[in-house]
DSSP file (Angstrom, degrees, kcal/mol; ACC not computed):
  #  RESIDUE AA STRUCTURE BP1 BP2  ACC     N-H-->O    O-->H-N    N-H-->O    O-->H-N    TCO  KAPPA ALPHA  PHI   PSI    X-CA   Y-CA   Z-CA
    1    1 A X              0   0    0      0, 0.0     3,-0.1     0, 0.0    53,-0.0   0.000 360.0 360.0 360.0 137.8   -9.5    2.3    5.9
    2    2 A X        -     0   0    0      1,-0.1     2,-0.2     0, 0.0     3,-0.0   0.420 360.0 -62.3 -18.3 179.7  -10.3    3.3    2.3
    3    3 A X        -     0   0    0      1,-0.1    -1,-0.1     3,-0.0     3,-0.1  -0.767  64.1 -89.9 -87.2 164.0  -12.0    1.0    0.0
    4    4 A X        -     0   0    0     -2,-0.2    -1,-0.1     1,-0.1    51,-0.0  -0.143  42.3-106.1 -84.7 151.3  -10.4   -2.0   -0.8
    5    5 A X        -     0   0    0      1,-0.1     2,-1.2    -3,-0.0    -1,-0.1  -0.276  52.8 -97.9 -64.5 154.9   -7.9   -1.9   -4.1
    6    6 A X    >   -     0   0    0      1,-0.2     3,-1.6    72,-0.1     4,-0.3  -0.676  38.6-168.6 -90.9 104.7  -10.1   -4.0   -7.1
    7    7 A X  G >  S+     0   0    0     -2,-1.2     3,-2.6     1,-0.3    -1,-0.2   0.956  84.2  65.2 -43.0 -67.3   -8.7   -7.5   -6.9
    8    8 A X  G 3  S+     0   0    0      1,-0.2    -1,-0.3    -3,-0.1    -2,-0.1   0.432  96.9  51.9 -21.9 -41.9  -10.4   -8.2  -10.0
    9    9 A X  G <  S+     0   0    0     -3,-1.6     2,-0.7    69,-0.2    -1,-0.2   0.201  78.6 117.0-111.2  30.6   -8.2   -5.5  -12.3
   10   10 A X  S <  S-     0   0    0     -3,-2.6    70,-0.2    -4,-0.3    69,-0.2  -0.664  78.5-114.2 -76.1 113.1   -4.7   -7.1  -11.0
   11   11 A X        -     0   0    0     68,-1.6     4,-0.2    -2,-0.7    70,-0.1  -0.222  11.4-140.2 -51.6 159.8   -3.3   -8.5  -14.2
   12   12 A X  S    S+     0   0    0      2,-0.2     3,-0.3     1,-0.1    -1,-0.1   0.820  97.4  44.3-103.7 -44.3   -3.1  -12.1  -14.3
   13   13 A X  S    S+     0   0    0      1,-0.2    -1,-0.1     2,-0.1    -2,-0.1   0.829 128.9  14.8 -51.6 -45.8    0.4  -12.0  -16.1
   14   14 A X  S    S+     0   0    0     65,-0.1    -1,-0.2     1,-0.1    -3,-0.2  -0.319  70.4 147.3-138.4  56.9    2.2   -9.5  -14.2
   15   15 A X        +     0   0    0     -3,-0.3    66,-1.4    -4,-0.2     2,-0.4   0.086  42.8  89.5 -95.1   1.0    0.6   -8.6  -11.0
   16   16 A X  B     -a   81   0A   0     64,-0.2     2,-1.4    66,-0.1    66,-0.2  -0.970  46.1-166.1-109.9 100.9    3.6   -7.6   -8.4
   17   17 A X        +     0   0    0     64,-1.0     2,-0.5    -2,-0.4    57,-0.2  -0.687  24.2 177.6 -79.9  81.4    4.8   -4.6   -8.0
   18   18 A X        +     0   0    0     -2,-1.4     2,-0.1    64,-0.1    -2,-0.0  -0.745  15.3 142.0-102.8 142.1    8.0   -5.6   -6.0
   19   19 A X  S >  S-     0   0    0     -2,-0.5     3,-1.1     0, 0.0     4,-0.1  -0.073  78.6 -29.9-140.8-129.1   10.6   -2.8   -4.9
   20   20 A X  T >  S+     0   0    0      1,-0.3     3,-1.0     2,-0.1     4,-0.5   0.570 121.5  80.8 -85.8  -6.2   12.4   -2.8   -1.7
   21   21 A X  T 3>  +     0   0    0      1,-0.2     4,-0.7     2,-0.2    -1,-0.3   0.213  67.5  89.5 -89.4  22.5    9.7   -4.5    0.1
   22   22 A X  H <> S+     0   0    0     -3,-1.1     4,-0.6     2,-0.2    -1,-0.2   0.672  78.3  61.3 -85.2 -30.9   11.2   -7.5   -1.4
   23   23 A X  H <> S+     0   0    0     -3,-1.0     4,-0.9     2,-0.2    -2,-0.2   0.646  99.1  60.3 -72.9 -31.5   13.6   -7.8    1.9
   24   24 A X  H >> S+     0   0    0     -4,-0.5     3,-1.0     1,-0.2     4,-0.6   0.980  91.2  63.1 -86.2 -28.5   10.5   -8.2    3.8
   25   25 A X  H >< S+     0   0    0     -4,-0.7     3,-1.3     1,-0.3    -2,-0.2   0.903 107.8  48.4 -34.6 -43.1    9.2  -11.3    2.1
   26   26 A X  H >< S+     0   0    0     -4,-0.6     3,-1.7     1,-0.2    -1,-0.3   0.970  77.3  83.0 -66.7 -29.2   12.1  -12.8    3.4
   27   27 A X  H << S+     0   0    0     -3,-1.0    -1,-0.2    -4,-0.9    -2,-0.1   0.842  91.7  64.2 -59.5 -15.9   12.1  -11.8    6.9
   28   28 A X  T X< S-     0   0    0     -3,-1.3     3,-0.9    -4,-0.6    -1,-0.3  -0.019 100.8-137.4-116.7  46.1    9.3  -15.4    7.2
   29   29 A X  T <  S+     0   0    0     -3,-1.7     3,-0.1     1,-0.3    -3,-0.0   0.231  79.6  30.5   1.7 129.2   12.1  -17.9    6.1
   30   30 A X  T 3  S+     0   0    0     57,-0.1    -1,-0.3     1,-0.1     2,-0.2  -0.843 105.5  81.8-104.3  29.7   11.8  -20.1    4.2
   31   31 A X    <   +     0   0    0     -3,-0.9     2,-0.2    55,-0.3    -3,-0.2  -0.464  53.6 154.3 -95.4 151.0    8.9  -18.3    2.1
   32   32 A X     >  -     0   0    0     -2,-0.2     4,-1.1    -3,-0.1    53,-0.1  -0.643  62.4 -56.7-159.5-153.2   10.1  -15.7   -0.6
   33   33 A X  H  > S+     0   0    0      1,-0.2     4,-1.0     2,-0.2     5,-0.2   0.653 127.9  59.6 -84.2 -17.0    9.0  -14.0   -4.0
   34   34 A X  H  > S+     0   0    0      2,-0.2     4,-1.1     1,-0.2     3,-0.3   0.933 111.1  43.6 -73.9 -41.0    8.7  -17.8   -5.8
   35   35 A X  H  > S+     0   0    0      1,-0.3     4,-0.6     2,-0.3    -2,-0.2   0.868 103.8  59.2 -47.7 -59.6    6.1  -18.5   -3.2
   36   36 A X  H >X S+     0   0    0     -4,-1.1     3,-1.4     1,-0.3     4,-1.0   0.890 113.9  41.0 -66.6 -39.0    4.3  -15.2   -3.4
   37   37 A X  H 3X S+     0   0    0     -4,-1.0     4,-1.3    -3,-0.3    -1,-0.3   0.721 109.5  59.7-100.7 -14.8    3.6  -16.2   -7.4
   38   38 A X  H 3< S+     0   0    0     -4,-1.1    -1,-0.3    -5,-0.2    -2,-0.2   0.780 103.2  47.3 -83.6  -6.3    2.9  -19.7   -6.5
   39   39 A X  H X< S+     0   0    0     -3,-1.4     3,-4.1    -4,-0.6    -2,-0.2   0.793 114.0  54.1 -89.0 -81.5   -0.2  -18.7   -4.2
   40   40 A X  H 3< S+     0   0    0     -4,-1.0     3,-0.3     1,-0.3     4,-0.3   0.509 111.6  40.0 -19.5 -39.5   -1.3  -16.4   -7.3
   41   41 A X  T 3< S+     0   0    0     -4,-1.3     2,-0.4     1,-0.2    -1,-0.3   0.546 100.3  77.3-102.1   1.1   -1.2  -19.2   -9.9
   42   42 A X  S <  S-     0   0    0     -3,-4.1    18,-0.5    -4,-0.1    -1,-0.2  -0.265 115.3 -98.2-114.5  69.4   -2.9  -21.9   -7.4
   43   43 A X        -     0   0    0     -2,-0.4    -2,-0.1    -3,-0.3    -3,-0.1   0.845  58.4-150.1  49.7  66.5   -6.6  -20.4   -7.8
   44   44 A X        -     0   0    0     -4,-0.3     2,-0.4    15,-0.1    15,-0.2  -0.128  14.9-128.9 -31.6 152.4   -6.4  -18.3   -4.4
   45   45 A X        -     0   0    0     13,-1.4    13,-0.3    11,-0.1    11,-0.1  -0.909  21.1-152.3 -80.9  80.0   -9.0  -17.2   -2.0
   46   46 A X        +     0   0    0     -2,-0.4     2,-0.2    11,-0.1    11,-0.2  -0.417  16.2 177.6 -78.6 139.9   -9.0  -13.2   -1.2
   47   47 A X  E     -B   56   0A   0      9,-1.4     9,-1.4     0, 0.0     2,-0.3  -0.748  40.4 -92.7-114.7 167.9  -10.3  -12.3    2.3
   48   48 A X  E     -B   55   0A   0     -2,-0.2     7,-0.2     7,-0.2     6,-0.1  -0.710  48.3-143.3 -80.1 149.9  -10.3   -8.3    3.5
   49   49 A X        -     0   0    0      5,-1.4     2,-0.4    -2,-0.3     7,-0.1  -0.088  10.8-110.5 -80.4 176.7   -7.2   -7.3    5.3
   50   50 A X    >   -     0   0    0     -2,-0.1     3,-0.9     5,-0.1     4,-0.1  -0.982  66.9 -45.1 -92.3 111.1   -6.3   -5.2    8.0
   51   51 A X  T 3  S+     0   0    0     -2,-0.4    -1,-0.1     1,-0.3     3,-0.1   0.186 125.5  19.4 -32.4 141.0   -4.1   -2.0    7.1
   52   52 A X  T 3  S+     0   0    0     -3,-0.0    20,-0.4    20,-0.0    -1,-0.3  -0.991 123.8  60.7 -69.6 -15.8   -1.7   -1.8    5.3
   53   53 A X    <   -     0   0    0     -3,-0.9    18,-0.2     1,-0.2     3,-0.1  -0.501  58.0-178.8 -92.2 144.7   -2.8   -4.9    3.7
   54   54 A X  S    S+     0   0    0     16,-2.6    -5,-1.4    -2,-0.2     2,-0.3   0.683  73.6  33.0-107.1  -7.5   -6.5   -4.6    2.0
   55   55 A X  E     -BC  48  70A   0     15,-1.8    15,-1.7    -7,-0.2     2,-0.8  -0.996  64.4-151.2-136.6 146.3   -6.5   -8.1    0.9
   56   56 A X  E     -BC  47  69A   0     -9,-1.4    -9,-1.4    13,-0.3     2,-0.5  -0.950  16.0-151.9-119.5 119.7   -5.1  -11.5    2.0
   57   57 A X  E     - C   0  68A   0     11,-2.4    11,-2.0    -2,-0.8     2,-0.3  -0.776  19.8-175.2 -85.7 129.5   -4.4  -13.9   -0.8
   58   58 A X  E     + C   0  67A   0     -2,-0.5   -13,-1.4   -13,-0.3     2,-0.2  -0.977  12.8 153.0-135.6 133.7   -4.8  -17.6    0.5
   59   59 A X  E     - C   0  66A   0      7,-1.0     7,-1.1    -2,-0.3     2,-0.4  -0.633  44.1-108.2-126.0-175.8   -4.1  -20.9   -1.3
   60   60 A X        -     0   0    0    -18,-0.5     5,-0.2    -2,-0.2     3,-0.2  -0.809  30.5-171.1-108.5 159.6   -3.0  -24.7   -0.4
   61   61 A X    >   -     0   0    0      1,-0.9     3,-0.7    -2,-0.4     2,-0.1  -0.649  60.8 -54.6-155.6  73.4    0.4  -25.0   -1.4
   62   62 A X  T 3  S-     0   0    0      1,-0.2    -1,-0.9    -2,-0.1     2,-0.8  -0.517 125.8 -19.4  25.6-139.1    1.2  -29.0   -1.0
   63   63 A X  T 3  S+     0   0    0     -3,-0.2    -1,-0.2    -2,-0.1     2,-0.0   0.222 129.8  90.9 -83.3   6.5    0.2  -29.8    3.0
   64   64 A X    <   -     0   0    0     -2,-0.8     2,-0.2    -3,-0.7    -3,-0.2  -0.111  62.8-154.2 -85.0-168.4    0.5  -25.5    3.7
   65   65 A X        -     0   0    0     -5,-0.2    24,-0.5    -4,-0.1     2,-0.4  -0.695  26.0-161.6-131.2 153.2   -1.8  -23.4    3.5
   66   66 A X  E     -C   59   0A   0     -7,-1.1    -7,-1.0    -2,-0.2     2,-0.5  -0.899  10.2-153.7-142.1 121.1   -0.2  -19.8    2.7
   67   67 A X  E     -CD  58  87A   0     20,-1.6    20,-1.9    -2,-0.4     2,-0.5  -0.804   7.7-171.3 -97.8 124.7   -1.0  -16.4    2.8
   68   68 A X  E     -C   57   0A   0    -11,-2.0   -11,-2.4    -2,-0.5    18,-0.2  -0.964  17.8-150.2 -91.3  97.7    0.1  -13.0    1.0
   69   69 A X  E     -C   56   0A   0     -2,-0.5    15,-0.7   -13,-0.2     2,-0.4  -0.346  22.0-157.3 -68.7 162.4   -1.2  -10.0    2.4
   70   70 A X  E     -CE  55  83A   0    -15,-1.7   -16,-2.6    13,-0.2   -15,-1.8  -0.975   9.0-169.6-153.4 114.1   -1.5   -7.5   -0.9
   71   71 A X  E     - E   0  82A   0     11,-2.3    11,-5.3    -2,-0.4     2,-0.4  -0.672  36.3 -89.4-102.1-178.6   -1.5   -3.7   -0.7
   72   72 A X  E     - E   0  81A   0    -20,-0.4     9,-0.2    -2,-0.3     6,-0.1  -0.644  57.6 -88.4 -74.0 127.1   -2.2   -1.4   -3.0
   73   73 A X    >   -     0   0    0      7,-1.0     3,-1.0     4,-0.4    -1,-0.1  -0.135   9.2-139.3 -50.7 139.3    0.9   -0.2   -5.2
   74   74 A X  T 3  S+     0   0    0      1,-0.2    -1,-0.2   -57,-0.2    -2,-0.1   0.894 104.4  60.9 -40.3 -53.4    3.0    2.4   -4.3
   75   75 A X  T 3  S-     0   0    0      1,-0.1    -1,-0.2     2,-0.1     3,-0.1   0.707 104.2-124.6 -21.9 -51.7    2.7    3.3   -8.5
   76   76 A X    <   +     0   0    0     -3,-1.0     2,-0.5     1,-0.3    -2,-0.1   0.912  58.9 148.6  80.4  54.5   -0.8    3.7   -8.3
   77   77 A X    >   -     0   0    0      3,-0.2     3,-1.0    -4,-0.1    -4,-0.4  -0.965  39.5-158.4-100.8 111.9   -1.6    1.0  -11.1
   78   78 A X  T 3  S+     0   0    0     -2,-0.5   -69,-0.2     1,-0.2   -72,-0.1   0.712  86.6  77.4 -78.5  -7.6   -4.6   -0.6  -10.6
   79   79 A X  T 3  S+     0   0    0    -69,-0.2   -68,-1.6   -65,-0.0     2,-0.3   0.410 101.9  38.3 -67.1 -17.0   -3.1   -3.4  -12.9
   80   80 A X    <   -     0   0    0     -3,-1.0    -7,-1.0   -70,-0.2     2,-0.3  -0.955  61.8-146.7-159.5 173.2   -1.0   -4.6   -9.9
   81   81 A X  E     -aE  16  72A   0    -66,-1.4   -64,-1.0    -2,-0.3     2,-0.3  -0.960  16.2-125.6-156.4 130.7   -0.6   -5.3   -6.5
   82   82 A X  E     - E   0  71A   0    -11,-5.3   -11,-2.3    -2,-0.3     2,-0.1  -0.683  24.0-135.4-102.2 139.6    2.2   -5.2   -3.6
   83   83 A X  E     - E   0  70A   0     -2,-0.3   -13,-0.2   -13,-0.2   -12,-0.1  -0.420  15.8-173.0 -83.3-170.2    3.0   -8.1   -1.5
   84   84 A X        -     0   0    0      1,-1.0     2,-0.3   -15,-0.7   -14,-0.1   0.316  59.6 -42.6-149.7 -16.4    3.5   -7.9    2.1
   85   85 A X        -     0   0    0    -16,-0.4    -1,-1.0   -53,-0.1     2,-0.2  -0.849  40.3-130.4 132.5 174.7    4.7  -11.0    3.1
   86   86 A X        +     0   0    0     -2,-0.3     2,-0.3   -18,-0.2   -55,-0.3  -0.914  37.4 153.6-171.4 121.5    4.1  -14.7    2.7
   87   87 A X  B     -D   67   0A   0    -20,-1.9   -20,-1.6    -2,-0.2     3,-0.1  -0.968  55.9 -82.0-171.4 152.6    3.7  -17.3    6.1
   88   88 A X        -     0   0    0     -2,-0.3   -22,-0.2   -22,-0.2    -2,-0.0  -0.381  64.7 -88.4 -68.9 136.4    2.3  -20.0    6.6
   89   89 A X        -     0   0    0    -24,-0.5    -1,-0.2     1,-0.1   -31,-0.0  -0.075  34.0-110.1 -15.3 104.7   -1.5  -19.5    7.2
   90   90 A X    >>  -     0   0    0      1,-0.1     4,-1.1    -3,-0.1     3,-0.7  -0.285  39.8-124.6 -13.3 118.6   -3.3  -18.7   11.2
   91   91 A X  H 3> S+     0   0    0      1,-0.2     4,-1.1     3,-0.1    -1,-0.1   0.761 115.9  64.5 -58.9  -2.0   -5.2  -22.2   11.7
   92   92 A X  H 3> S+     0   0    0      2,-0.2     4,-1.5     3,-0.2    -1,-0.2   0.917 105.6  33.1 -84.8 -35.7   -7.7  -20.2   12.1
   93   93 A X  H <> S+     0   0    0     -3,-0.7     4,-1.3     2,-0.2     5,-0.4   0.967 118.6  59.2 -39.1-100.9   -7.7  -18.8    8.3
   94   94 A X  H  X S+     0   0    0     -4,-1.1     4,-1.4     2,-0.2    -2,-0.2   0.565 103.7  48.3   8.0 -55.3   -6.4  -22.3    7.3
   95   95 A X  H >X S+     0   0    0     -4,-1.1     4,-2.1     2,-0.3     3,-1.9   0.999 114.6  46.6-111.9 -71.0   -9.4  -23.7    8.7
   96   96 A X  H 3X S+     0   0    0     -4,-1.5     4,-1.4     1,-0.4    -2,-0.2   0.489 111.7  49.7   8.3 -54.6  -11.8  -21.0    6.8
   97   97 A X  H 3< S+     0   0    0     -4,-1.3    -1,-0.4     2,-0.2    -2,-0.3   0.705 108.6  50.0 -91.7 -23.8  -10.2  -21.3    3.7
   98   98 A X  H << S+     0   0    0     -3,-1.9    -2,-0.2    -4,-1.4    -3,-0.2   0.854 114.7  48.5 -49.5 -51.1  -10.5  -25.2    3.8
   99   99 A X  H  < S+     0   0    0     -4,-2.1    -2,-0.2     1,-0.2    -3,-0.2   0.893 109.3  51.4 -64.9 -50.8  -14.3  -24.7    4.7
  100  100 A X     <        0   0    0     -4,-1.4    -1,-0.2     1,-0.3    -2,-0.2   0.434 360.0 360.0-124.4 -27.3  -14.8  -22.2    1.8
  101  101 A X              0   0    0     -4,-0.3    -1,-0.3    -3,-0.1    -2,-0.1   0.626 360.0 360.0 -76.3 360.0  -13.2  -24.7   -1.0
């Protein structure tokens, strides 16, 4: 895989580049696009990904834990960042990102 997109120059305001991949957030009921910007504002974890995704965003989210896999935009704006999905954490993640807080 490339190198990973720079987490670090994803604007903090406006950081989603959502298009038509907006229908796949849904597909992991009952998680959607409100979700995806509620792991962003609750002080995420990033791990590396597996293609397509180069990063996996992970938060607690009242008793969840939740993950956003995040490519790179289609745009090519390093200012932002596509989701991928949004599902409730692997325990094994989960369990990672609990040890790591």
């Amino acid at each position: 895989m490339a190198e990973l997109f720079d987490i670090d120059a994803v604007d903090e305001d406006d950081p989603f580049e959502i298009d038509c991949q907006a229908a796949h957030l849904f597909k992991h009921a009952p998680f959607g696009i409100d979700d995806v910007f509620e792991v962003w504002h609750s002080d995420p974890l990033f791990y590396p990904a597996v293609a397509p995704a180069h990063w996996l965003m992970v938060a607690k989210i009242g008793s969840a834990v939740l993950v956003v896999p995040l490519a790179p935009p289609d745009s090519g704006e390093a200012e932002q960042c596509r989701p991928i999905g949004c599902y409730l954490a692997a325990k094994h993640l989960a369990d990672r990102y609990m040890e790591d807080r």
